[in-house]
Structure formats: C-alpha cells, structure tokens
C-alpha positions as a Markdown table, in Angstrom:
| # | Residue | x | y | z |
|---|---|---|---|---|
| 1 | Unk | 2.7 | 18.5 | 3.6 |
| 2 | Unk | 1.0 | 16.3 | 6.2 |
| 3 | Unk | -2.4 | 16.8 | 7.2 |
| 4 | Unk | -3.2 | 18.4 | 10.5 |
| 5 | Unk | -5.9 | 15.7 | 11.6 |
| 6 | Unk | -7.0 | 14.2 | 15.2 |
| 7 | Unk | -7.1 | 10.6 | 14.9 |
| 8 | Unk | -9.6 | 8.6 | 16.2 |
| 9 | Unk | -9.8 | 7.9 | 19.9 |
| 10 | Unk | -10.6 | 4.2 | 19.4 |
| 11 | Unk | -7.9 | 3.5 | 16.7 |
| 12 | Unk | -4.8 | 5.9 | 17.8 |
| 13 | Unk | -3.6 | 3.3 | 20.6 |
| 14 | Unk | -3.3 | 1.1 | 17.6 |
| 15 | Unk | -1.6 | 3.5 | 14.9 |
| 16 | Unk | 1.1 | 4.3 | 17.7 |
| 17 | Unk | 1.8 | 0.6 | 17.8 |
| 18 | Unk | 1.9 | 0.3 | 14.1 |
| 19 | Unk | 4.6 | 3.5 | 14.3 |
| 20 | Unk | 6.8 | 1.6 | 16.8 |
| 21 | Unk | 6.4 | -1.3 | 14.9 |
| 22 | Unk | 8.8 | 0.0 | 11.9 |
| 23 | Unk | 12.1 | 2.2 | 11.7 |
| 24 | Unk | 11.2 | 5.7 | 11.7 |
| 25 | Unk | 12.7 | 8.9 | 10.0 |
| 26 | Unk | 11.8 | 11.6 | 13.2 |
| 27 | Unk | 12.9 | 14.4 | 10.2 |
| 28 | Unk | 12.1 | 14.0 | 7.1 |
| 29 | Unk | 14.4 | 15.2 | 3.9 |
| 30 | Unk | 13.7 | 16.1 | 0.8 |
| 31 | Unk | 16.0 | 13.1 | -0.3 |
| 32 | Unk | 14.3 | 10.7 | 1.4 |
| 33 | Unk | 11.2 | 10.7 | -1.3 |
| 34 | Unk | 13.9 | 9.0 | -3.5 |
| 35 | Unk | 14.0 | 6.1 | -0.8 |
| 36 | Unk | 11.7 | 3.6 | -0.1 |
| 37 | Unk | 10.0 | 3.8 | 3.6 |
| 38 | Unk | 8.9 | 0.4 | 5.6 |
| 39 | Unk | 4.8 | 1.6 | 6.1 |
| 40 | Unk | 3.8 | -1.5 | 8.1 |
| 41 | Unk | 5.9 | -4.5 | 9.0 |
| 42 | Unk | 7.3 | -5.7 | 5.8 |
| 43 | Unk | 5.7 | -3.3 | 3.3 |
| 44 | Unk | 7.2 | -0.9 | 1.7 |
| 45 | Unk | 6.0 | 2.0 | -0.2 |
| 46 | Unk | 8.9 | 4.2 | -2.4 |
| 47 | Unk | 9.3 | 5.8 | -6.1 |
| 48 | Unk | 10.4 | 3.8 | -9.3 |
| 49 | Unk | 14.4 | 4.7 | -8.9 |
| 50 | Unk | 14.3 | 2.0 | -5.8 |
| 51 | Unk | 13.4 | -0.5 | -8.6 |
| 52 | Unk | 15.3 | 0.5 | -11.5 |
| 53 | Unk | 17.9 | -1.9 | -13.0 |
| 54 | Unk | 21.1 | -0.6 | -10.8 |
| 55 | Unk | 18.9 | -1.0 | -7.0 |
| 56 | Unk | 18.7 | -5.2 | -7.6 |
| 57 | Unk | 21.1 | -5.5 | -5.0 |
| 58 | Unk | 19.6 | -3.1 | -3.0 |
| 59 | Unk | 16.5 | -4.6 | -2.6 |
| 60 | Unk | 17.8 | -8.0 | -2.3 |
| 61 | Unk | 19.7 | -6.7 | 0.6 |
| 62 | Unk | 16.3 | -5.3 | 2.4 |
| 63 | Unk | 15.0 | -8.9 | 1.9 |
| 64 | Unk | 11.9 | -7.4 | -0.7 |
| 65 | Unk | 10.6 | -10.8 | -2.2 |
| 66 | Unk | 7.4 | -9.3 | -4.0 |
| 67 | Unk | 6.6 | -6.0 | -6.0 |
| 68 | Unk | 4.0 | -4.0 | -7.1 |
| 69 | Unk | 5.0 | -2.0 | -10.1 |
| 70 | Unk | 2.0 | 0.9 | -11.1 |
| 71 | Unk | 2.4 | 2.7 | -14.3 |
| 72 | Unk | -0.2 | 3.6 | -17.0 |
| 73 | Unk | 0.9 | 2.4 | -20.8 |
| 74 | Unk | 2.9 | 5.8 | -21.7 |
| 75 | Unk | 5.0 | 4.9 | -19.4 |
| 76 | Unk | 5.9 | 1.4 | -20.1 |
| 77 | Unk | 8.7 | 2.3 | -21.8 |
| 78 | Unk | 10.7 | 3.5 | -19.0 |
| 79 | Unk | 8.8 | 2.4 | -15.4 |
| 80 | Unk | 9.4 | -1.2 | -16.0 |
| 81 | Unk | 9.3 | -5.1 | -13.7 |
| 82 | Unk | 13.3 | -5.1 | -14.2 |
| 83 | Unk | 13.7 | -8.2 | -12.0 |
| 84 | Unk | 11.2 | -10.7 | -12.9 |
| 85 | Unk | 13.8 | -13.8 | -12.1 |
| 86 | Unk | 14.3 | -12.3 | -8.8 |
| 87 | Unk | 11.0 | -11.0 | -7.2 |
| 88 | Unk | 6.9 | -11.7 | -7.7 |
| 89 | Unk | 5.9 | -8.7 | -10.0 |
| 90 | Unk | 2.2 | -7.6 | -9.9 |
| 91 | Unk | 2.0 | -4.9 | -12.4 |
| 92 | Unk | -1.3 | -2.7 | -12.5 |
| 93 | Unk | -2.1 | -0.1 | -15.2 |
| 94 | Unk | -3.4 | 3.1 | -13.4 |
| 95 | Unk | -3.0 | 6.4 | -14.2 |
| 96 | Unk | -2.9 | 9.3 | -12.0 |
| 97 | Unk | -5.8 | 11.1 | -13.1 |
| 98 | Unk | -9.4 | 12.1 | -12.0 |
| 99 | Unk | -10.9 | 10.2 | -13.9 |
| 100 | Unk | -9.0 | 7.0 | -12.8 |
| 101 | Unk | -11.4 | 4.2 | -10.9 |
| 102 | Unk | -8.3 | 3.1 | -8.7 |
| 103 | Unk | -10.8 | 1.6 | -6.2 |
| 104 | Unk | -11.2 | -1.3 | -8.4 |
| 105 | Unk | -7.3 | -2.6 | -7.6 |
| 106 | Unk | -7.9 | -2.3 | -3.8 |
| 107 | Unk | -9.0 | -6.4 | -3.4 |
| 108 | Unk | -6.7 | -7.4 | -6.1 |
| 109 | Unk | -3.7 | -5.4 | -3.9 |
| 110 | Unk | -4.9 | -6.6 | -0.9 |
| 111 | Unk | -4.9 | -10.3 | -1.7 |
| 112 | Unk | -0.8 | -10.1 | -3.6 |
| 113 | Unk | 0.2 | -8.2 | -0.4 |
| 114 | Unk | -1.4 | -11.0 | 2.2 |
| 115 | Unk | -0.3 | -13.5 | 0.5 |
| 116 | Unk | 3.6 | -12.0 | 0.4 |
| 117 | Unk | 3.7 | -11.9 | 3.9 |
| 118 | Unk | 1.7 | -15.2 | 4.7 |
| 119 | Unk | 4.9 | -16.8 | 2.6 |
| 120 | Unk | 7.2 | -15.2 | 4.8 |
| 121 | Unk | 7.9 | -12.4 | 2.2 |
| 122 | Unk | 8.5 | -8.4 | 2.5 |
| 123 | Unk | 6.6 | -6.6 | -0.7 |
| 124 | Unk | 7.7 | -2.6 | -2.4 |
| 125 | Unk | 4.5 | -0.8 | -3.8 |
| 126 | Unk | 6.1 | 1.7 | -5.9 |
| 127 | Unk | 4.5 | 3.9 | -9.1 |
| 128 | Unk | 6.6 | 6.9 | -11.2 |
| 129 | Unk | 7.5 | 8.8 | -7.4 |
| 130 | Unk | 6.0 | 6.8 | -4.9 |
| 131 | Unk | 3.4 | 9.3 | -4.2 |
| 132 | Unk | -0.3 | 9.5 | -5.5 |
| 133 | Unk | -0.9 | 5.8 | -6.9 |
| 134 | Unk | 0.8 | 3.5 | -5.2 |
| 135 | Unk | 0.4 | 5.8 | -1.8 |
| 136 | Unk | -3.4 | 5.2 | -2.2 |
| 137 | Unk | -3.1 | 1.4 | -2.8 |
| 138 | Unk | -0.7 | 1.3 | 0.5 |
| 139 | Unk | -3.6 | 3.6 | 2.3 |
| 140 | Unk | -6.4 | 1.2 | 1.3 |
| 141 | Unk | -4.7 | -2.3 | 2.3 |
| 142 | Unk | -3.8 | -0.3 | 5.9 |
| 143 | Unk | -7.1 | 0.6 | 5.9 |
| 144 | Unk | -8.4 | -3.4 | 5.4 |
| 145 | Unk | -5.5 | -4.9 | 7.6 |
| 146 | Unk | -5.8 | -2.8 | 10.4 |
| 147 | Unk | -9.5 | -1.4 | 10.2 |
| 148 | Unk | -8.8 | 2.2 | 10.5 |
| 149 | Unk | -10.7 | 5.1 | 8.9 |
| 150 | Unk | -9.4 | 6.9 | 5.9 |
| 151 | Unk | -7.8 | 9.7 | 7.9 |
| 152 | Unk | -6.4 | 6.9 | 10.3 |
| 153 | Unk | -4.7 | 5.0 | 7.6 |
| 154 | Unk | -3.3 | 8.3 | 5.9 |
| 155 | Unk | -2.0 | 9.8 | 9.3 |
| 156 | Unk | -0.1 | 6.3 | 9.3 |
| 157 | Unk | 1.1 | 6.4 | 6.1 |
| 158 | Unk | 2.4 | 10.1 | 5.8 |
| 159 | Unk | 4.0 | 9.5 | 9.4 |
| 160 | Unk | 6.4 | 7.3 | 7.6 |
| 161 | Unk | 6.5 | 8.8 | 4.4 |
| 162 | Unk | 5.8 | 12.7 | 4.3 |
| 163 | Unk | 5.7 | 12.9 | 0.8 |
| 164 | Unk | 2.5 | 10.9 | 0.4 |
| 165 | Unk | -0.2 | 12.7 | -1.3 |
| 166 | Unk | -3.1 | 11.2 | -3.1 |
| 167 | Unk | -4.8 | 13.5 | -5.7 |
| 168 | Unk | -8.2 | 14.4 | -4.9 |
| 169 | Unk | -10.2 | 11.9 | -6.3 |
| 170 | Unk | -8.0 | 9.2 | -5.4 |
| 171 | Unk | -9.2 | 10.2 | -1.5 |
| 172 | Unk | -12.6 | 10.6 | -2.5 |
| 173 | Unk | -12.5 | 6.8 | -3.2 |
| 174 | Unk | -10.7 | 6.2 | 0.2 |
| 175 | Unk | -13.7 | 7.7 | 1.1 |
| 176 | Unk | -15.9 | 5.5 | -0.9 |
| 177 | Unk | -14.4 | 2.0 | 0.4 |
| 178 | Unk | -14.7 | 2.7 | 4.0 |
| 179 | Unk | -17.7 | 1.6 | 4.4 |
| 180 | Unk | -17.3 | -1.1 | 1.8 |
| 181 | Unk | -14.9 | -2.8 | 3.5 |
| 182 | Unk | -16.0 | -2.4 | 7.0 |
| 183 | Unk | -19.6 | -4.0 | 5.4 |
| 184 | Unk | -17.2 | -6.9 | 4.3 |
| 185 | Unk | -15.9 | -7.4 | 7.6 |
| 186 | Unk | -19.5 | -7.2 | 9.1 |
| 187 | Unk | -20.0 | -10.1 | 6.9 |
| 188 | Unk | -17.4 | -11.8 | 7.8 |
| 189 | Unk | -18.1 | -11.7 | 11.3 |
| 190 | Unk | -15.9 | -9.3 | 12.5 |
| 191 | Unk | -15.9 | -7.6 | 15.7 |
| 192 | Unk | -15.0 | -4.3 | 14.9 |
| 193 | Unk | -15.1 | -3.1 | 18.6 |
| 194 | Unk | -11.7 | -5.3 | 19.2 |
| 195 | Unk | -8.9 | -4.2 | 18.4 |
| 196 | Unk | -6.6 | -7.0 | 19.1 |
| 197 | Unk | -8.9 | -9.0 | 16.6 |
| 198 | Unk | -8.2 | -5.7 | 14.1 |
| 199 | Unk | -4.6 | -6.9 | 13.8 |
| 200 | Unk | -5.9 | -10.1 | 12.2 |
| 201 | Unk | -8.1 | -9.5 | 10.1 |
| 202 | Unk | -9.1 | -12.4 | 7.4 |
| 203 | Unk | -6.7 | -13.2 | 4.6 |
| 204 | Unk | -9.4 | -13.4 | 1.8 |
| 205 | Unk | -11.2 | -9.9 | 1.2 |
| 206 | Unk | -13.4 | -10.3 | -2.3 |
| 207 | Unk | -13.5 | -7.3 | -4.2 |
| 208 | Unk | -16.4 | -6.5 | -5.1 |
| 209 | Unk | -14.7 | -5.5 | -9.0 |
| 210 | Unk | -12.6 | -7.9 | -10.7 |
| 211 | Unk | -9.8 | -5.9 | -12.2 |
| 212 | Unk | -7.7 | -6.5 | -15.1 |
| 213 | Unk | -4.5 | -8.6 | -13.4 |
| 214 | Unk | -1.0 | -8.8 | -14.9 |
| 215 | Unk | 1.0 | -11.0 | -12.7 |
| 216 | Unk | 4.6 | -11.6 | -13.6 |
| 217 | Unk | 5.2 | -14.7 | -11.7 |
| 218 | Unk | 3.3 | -17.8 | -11.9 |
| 219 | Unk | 4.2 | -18.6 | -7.9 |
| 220 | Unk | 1.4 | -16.3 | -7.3 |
C-alpha cells in the first residue's frame, strides 16, 4: 500500500513534472507488479519475469539497452543476466534482509544508470519481484538525480509502481544517505535552492564505499 505522506513544498512542483514526464497507470492492478513501470525518463523498475529468457524481445522492443540484475547467491541458479550479447548487465549480490548494508551499492548504481542514459540508453533495475531491492536502489538514484528527500523520492516511485515497498531497514538507510548525498552536492557546489539546477545534477557522485562490482559487459 502507498504511504499517506505530504510532500515537500519546495520539491512537489518538481515530482509532478517527473510524473508527467512518463506513462502513467491512473489504477493500478494486481497484474501489473509482473510488468515493468518507466520510474523516470528511461528507467525502469519491474520483477525478474520481465528479464527471463522468453521477454528478449520484449525488452528489445521498449528500447532497454542496460540492466541491473539483483539477486543474492541462492538464487543464482534461477534469477539470472540471460542476455549478455544483447544488453550491459551490472549484477549486484544483495539480499533482502536486515542485516543487508545495501547503502554501499547506491554510488556504484548511480554511476551504471548515468552513464546508460548519457549514451543515449534506457536501463531495467529488476531483483526476484521488483519490489524491496531493486525499489530501494531506484529510490536512492531519484533521490541523487533529482535532490528530493526520502519520502519525496518514494512518493515518486510508488506513484508509478504501487507495489514498491522497501523492508524496514532498507528505508532506514534511505534515511541514512540523505544527508550524505546532499553533503556531496554541497561539495560539489550545488545550489540546492534551484530546482532547475536539481534536474542536472553532476554525472560523477563518489561513493563513499567501494562495493564489490560484477559488470557483464566490458563497454561499461
């Protein structure tokens, strides 16, 4: 269920924009947590079946150039980079658990994504269902791109896909990198009392964790 939030004052001009800005579903249906959703222009957030061996086509179709594939090891076996002649594979190893640091992907995500879309590219972020994992990967880079607040980029995100829904300390660290990044962006030299500057944020954001990175495709 989506939360019952009020957004804030200063960003909500700019989430409306970002909501006109890609197709939108006015009711949702259960079957439409089996499809993928367009988030932001040209990112996509949706469950493994979107990705599976018969959905090449599919994809192909929608113009999808890069994906993010999230699994933990157990599920190698069946949550797999089926296309790796055909699209730019990042795959991350998280788990959707508590005890998961999935904070420590959030540079790592934000840097594949930019650099998709800099190349012209549209990218899927998809784990097992497309709804705790790769949700709160999607949430953080909205939160970078467009320098909205936690609540902010999940309002966004659950707007377009109603399904969304983090686990607990997966928005906890949310939580946690807000002020991160927004320290980043002071560094940086951003204005953060401008929105149109908001919509352009840098391209480089250094983490400050280095993740372990398994890139399927040596173009990135």
């Amino acid at each position: 269920m989506m939360w019952a939030m009020n957004m804030n004052h200063d960003n909500s001009s700019l989430v409306q924009t970002l909501l006109r800005q890609t197709h939108f579903e006015p009711e949702w249906t259960y079957n439409m947590r089996r499809e993928m959703q367009e988030i932001v222009p040209n990112v996509f957030l949706g469950p493994y079946l979107v990705a599976s061996r018969p959905k090449r086509d599919y994809l192909q179709s929608q113009g999808i150039t890069h994906v993010i594939c999230v699994r933990q090891n157990i599920e190698a076996n069946f949550i797999r980079p089926n296309f790796q002649e055909d699209f730019v594979y990042l795959i991350l190893d998280i788990a959707d658990s508590l005890n998961e640091n999935i904070i420590h992907h959030f540079g790592t995500v934000f840097e594949f994504i930019e650099h998709c879309l800099r190349s012209g590219g549209r990218v899927l972020i998809h784990g097992n269902q497309g709804i705790s994992r790769s949700a709160t990967l999607v949430i953080a880079y909205v939160m970078q791109k467009y320098n909205l607040s936690t609540k902010d980029a999940l309002f966004l995100v659950q707007s377009k896909r109603l399904c969304v829904g983090p686990n607990l300390m997966f928005l906890n660290q949310l939580n946690e990198f807000e002020p991160i990044y927004k320290a980043k962006q002071q560094q940086q030299g951003f204005n953060q009392q401008d929105e149109a500057t908001a919509m352009y944020l840098p391209h480089s954001f250094v983490d400050p964790f280095q993740p372990y990175l398994h890139i399927q495709n040596p173009k990135f």
